[in-house]
N, C-alpha and C positions, 0 to 999 in steps of 0.2 A: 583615465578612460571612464568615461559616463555611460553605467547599463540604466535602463530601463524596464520596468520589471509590472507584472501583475502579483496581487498577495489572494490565492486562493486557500481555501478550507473545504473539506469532507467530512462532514461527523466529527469536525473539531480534530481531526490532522492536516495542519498544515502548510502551505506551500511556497516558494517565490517559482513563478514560471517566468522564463524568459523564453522570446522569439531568437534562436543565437544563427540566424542567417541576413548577414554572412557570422563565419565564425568569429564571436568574441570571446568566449569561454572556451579554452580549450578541456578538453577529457582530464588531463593530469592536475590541472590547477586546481588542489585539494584544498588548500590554501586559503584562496582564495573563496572557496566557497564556503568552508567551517566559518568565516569572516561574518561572512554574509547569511547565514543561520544565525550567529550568535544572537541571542535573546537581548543582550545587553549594548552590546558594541557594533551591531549590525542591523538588517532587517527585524530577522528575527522568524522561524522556521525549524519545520520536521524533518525539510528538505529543501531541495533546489532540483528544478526541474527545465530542462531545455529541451524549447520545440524547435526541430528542424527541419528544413524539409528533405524528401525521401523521395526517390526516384521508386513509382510504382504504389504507391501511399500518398495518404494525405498529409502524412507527418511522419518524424522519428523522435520518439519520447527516449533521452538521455534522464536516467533519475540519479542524483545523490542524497544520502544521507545527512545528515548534519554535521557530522564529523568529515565531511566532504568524500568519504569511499563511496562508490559508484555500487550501484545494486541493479539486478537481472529488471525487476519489475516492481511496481507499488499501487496496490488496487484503488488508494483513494485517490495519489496523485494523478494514476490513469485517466483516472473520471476527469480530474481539475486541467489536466492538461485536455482531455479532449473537448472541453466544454471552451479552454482557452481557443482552443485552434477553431470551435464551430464560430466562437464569438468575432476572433479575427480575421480568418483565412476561410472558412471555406460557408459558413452558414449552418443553418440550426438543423442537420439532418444527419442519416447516418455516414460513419465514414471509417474507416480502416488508419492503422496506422500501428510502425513495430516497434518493438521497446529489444531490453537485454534478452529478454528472452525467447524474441517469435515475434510474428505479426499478431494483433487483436483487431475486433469490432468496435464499436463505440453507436451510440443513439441516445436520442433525447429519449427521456421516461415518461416527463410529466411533473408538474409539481416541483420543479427545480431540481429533479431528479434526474443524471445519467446514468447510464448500464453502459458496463466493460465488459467485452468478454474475459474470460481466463483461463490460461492452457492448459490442456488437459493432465491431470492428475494421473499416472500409468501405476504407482505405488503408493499402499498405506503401511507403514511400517511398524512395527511395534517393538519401542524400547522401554527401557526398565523405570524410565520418568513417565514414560506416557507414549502416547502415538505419532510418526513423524511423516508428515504429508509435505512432498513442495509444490506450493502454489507458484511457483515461478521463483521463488525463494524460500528455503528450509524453515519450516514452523515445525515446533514439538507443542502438543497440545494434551493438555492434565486437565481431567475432570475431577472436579469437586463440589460437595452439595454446595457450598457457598462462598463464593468469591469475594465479597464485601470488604471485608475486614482485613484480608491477607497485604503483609509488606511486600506488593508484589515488585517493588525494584529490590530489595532485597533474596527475595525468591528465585524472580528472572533474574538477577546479574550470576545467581551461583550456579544456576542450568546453560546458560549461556556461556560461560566459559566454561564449563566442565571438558572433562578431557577424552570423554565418551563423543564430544560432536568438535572435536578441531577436526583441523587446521578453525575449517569454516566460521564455525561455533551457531548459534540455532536462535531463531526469537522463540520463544516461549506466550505461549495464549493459556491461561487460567479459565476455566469456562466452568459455567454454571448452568442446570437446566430445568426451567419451571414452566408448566404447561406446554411443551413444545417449543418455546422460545427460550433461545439461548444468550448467555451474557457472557462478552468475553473482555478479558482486560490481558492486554499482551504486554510487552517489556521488546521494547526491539534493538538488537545491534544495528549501531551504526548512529544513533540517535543514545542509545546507554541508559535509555530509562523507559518509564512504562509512558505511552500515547495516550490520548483519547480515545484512537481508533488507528485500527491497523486493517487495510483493506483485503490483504491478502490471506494475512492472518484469520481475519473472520468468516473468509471464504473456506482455510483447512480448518478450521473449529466445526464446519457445518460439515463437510466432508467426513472427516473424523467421528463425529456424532451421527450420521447415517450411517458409515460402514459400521460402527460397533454397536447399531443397533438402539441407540438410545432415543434416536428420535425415526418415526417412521414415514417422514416425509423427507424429498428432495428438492421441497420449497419454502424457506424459513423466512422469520424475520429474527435479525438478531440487534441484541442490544451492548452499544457499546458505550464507554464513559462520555465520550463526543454524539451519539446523537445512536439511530435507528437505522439498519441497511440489509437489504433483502440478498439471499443467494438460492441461486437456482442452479440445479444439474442434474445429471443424468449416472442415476451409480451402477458400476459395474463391477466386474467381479475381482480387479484388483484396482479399482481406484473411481474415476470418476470421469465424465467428458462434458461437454454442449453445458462447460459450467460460464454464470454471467454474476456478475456483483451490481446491484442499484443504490443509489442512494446517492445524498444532498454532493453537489459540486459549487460549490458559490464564491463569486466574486467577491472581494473584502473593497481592495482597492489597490491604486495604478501609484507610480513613483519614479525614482529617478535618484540614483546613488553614483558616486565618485570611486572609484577602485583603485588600485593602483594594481599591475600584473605583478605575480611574482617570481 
């Protein structure tokens, strides 16, 4: 079977998106997409991403991991995918479309920049490693003066599976905070190691750091090892709403792989 694929990046996570209408990937074939992440043996990806179309939407963003398990939502792939879908399907404006977890927004920014929305936040938790917000997927987020230096796949692999967050287990965002702007380095399941940029994740880093009072705005720029990306929202008294992520969505480049089903 010949897929045809775009290779997008966000702040340096990321993507293969595929158009899978009709269906040529199915949901289960885990397989076959760990293949097709692999760095070495494959594409090569954070993830794998399938636009489909959706009755009522512009699209339905299917995301997996690298390790091919399927995840609710993923803030940079959001972007890469709906920058795919303005680029092929529907034109450069705003447009709707649902993922694992809900429907979201999507629009151009500027500057090669999309905004997603992101569902709203009803709880900020507090555990004994740090704060636990789900941005659509479970982030546990630790402040520290300085994030630089830390082994953070060492770090994040022992927070992540700890046995205070199964079955599930948690990504982990190490964050940092100098003049108001935040630096976050996460470690995400499903991928087993730390990203350049984790979208959702930077999104509960900002959340996290408003409810606990560290920074006293609810409009950031934050900094991640893959590049710069803005979040905006609305906090409230147990979490947050009317929250959106901006930042780079770009094109790498288009292909054409052999697969075999498995």
């Amino acid at each position: 079977m010949k897929l045809t694929f775009d290779k997008y990046e966000g702040a340096g996570n990321d993507f293969i998106v595929i158009r899978n209408s009709p269906i040529l990937i199915s949901r289960p074939d885990m397989l076959m997409i760990a293949n097709l992440c692999d760095r070495h043996f494959g594409i090569g990806a954070d993830g794998l991403i399938l636009v489909e179309e959706c009755e009522g939407y512009d699209f339905r963003m299917h995301y997996f991991n690298s390790d091919g398990s399927p995840g609710a939502m993923c803030g940079n792939g959001a972007r890469c995918a709906s920058h795919f879908a303005m680029r092929h399907l529907t034109g450069f404006r705003e447009l709707t479309f649902l993922a694992g977890d809900g429907p979201h927004t999507a629009r151009p920014a500027g500057e090669g920049k999309t905004e997603v929305s992101i569902t709203d936040v009803n709880t900020v938790r507090y555990a004994p490693d740090g704060i636990l917000v789900n941005t659509g997927v479970p982030h546990l987020v630790v402040f520290t003066d300085d994030n630089t230096t830390a082994d953070m796949v060492s770090f994040g692999r022992a927070l992540r599976w700890s046995p205070a967050y199964a079955p599930e287990g948690v990504n982990v965002n190490l964050v940092s905070i100098t003049g108001g702007k935040l630096t976050v380095r996460t470690y995400e399941r499903g991928v087993e190691d730390e990203t350049l940029a984790c979208g959702t994740g930077i999104t509960a880093s900002a959340i996290a750091a408003a409810y606990t009072g560290k920074i006293v705005t609810s409009a950031t720029e934050v900094i991640a090892k893959g590049g710069t990306v803005s979040v905006r929202f609305t906090l409230t008294e147990t979490g947050a709403t009317d929250i959106f992520l901006a930042g780079p969505a770009s094109f790498v480049f288009s292909g054409a792989i052999e697969v075999q089903k498995t």
